[in-house]
N, CA, C and O atoms as a GROMACS GRO file, in nm:
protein
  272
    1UNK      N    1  14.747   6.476  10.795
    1UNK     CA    2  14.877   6.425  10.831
    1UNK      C    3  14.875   6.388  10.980
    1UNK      O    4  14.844   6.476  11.061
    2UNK      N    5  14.908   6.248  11.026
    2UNK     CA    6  14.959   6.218  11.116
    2UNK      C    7  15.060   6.288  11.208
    2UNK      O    8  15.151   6.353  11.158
    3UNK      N    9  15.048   6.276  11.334
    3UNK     CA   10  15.155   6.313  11.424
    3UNK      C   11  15.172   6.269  11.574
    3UNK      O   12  15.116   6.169  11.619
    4UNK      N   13  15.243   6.340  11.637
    4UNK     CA   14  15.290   6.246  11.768
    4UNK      C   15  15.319   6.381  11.834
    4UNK      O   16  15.410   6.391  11.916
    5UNK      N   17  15.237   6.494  11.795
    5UNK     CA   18  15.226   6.614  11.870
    5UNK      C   19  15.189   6.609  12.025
    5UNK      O   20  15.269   6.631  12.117
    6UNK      N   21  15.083   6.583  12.036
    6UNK     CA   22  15.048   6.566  12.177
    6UNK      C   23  15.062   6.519  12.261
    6UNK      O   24  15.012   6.542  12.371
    7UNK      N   25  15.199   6.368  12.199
    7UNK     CA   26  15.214   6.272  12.301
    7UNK      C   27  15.354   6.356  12.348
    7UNK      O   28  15.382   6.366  12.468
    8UNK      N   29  15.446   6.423  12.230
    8UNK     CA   30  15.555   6.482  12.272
    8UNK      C   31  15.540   6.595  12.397
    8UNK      O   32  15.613   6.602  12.496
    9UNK      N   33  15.414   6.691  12.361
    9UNK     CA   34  15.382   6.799  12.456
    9UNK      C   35  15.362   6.761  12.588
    9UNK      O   36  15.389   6.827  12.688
   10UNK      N   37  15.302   6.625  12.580
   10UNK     CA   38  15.226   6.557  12.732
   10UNK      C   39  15.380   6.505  12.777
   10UNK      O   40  15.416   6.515  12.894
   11UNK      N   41  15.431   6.471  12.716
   11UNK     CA   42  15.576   6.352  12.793
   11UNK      C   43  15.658   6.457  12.867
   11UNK      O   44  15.730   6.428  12.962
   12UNK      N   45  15.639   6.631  12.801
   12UNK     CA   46  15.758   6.744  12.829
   12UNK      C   47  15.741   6.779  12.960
   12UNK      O   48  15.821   6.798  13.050
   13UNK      N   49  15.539   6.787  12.948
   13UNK     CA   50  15.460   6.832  13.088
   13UNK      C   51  15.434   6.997  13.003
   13UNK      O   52  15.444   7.091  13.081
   14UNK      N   53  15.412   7.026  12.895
   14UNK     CA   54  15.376   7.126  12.836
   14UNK      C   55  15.264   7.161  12.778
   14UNK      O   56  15.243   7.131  12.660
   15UNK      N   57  15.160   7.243  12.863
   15UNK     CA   58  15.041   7.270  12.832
   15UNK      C   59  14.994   7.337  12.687
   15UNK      O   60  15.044   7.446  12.660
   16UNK      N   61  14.913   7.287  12.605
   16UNK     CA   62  14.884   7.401  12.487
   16UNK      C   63  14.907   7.491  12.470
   16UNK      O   64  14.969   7.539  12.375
   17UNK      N   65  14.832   7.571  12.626
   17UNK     CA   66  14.869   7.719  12.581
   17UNK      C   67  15.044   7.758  12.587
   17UNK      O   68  15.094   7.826  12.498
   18UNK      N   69  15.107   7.716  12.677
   18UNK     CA   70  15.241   7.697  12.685
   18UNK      C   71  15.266   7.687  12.530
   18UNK      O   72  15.302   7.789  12.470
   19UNK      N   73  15.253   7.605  12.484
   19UNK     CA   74  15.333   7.581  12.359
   19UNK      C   75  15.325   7.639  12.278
   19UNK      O   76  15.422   7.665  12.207
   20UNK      N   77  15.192   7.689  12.252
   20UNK     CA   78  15.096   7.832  12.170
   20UNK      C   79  15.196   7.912  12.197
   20UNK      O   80  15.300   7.899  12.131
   21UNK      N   81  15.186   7.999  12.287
   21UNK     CA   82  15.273   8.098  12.341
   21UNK      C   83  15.433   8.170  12.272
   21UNK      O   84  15.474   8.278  12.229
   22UNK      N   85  15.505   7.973  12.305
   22UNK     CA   86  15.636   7.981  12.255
   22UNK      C   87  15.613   8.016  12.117
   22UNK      O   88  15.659   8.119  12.067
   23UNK      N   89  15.535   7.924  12.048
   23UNK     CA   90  15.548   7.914  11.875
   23UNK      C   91  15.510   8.053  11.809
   23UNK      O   92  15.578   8.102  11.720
   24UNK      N   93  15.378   8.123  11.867
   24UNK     CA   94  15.321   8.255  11.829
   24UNK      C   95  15.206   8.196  11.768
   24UNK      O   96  15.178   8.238  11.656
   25UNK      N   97  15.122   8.095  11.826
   25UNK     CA   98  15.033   8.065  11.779
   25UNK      C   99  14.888   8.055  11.888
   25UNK      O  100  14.887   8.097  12.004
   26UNK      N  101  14.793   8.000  11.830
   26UNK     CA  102  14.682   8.010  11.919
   26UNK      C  103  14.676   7.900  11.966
   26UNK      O  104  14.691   7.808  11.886
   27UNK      N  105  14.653   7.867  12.111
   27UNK     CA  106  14.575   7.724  12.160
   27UNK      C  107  14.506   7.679  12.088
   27UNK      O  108  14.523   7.558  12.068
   28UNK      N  109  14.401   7.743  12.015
   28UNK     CA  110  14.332   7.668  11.887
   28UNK      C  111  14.398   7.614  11.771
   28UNK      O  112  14.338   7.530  11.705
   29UNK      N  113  14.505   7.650  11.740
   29UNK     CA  114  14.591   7.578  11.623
   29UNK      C  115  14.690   7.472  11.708
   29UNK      O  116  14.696   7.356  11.667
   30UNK      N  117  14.732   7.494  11.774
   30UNK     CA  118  14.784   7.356  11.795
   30UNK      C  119  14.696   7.256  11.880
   30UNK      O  120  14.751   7.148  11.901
   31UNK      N  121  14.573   7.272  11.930
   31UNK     CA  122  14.449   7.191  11.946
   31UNK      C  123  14.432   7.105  11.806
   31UNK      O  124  14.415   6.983  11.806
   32UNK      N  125  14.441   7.190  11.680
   32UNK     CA  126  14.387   7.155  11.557
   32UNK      C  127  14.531   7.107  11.487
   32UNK      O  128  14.519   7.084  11.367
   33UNK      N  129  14.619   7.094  11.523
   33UNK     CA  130  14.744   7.030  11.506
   33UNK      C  131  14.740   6.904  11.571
   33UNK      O  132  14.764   6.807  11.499
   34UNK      N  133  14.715   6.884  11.693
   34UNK     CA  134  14.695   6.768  11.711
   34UNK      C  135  14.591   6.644  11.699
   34UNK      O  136  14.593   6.521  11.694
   35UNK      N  137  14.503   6.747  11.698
   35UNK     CA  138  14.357   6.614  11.654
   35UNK      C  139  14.376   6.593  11.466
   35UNK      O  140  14.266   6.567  11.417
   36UNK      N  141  14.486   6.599  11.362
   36UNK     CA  142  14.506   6.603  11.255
   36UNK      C  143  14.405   6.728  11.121
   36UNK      O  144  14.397   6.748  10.999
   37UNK      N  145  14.351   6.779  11.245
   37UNK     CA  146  14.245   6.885  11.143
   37UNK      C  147  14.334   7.005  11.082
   37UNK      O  148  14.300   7.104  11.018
   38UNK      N  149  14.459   6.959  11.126
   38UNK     CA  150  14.553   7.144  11.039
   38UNK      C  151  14.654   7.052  11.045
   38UNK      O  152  14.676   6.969  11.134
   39UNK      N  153  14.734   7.082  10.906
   39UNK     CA  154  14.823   7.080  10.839
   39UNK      C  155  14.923   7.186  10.913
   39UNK      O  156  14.856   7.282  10.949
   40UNK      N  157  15.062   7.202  10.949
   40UNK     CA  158  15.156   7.306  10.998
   40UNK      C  159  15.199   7.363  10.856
   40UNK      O  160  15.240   7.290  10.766
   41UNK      N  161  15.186   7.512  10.843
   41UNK     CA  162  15.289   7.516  10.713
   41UNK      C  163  15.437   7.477  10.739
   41UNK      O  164  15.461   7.424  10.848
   42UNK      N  165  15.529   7.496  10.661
   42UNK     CA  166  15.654   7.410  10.656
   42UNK      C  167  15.746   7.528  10.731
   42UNK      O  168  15.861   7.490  10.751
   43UNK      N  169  15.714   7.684  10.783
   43UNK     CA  170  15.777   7.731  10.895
   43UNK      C  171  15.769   7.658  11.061
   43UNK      O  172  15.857   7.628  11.142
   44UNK      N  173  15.600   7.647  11.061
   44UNK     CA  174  15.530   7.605  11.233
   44UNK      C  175  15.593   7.432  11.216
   44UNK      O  176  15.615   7.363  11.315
   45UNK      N  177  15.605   7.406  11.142
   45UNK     CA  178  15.678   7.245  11.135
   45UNK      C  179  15.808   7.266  11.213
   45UNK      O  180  15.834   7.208  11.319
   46UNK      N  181  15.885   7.351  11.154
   46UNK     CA  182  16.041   7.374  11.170
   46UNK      C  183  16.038   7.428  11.342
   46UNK      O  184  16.115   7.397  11.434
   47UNK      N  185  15.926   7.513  11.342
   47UNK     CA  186  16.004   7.582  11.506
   47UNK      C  187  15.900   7.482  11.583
   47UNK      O  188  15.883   7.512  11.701
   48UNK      N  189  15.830   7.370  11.538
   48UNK     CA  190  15.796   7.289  11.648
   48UNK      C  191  15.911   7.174  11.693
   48UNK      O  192  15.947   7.128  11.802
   49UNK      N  193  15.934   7.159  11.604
   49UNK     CA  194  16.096   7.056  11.570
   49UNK      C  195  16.160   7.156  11.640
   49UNK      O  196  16.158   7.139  11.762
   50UNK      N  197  16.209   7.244  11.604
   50UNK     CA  198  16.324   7.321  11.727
   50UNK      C  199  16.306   7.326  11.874
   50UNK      O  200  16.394   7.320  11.959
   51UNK      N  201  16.163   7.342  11.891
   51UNK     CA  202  16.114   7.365  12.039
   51UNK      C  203  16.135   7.232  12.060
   51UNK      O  204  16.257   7.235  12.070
   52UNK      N  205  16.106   7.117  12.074
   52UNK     CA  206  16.100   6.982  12.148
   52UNK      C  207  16.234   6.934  12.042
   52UNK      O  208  16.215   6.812  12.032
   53UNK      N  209  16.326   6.957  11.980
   53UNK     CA  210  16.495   6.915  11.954
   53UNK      C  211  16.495   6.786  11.920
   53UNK      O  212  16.553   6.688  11.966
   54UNK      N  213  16.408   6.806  11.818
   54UNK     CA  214  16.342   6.658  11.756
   54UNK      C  215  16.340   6.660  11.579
   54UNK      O  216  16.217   6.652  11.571
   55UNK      N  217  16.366   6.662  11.495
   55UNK     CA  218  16.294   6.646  11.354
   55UNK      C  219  16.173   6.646  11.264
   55UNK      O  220  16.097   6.553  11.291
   56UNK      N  221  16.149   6.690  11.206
   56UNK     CA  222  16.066   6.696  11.150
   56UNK      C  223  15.990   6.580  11.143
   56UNK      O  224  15.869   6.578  11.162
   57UNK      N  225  16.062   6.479  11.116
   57UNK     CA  226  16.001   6.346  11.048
   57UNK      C  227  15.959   6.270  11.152
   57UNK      O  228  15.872   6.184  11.143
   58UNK      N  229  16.040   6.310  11.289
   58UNK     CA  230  15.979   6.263  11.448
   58UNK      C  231  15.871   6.290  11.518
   58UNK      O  232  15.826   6.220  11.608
   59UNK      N  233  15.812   6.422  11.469
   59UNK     CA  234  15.677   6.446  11.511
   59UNK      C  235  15.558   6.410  11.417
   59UNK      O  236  15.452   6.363  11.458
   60UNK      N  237  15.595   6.442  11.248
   60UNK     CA  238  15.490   6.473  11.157
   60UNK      C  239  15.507   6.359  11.084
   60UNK      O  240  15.610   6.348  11.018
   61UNK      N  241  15.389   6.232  11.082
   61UNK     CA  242  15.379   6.116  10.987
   61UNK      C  243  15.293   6.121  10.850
   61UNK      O  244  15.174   6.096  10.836
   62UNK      N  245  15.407   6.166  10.736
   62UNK     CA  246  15.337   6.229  10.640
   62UNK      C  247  15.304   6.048  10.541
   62UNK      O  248  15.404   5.978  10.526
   63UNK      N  249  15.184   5.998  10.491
   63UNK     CA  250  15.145   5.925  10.490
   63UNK      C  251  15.069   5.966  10.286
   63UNK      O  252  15.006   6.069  10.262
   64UNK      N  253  15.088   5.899  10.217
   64UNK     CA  254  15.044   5.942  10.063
   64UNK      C  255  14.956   5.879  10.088
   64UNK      O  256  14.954   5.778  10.158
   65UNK      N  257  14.833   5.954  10.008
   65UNK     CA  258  14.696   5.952   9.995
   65UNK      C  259  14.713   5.820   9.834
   65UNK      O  260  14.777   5.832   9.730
   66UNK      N  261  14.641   5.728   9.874
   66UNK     CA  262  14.612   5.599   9.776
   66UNK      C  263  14.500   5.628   9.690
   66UNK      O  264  14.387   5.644   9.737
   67UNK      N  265  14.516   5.633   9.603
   67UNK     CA  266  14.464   5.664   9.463
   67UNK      C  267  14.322   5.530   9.478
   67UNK      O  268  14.351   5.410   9.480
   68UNK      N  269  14.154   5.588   9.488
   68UNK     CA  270  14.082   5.462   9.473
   68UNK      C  271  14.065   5.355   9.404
   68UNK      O  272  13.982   5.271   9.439
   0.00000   0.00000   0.00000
């Protein structure tokens, strides 16, 4: 899944670990949140949307997989 994680964190001036911190997560998961290698479950979705007062659908570009 697509997103616009890192551009939101960079525009705030909010470092990884910063954001780690707030959420209760590791610098390594939201590293892996933003390069698209992790999926958020549908809690870390919600309190990333709360932390930057944005929507769900504003950070995370959920995109259906095309059948070959």
């Amino acid at each position: 899944m697509k997103n616009k994680l890192e551009e939101i964190r960079k525009q705030r001036g909010i470092k990884q670990e910063e954001l780690a911190t707030a959420l209760e997560v590791s610098r390594q998961t939201i590293g892996s949140l933003e390069n698209g290698r992790y999926n958020p479950s549908i809690l870390l979705a919600f309190k990333i949307a709360l932390f930057f007062d944005k929507t769900i659908e504003e950070i995370f570009i959920y995109e259906e997989e095309k059948p070959c």
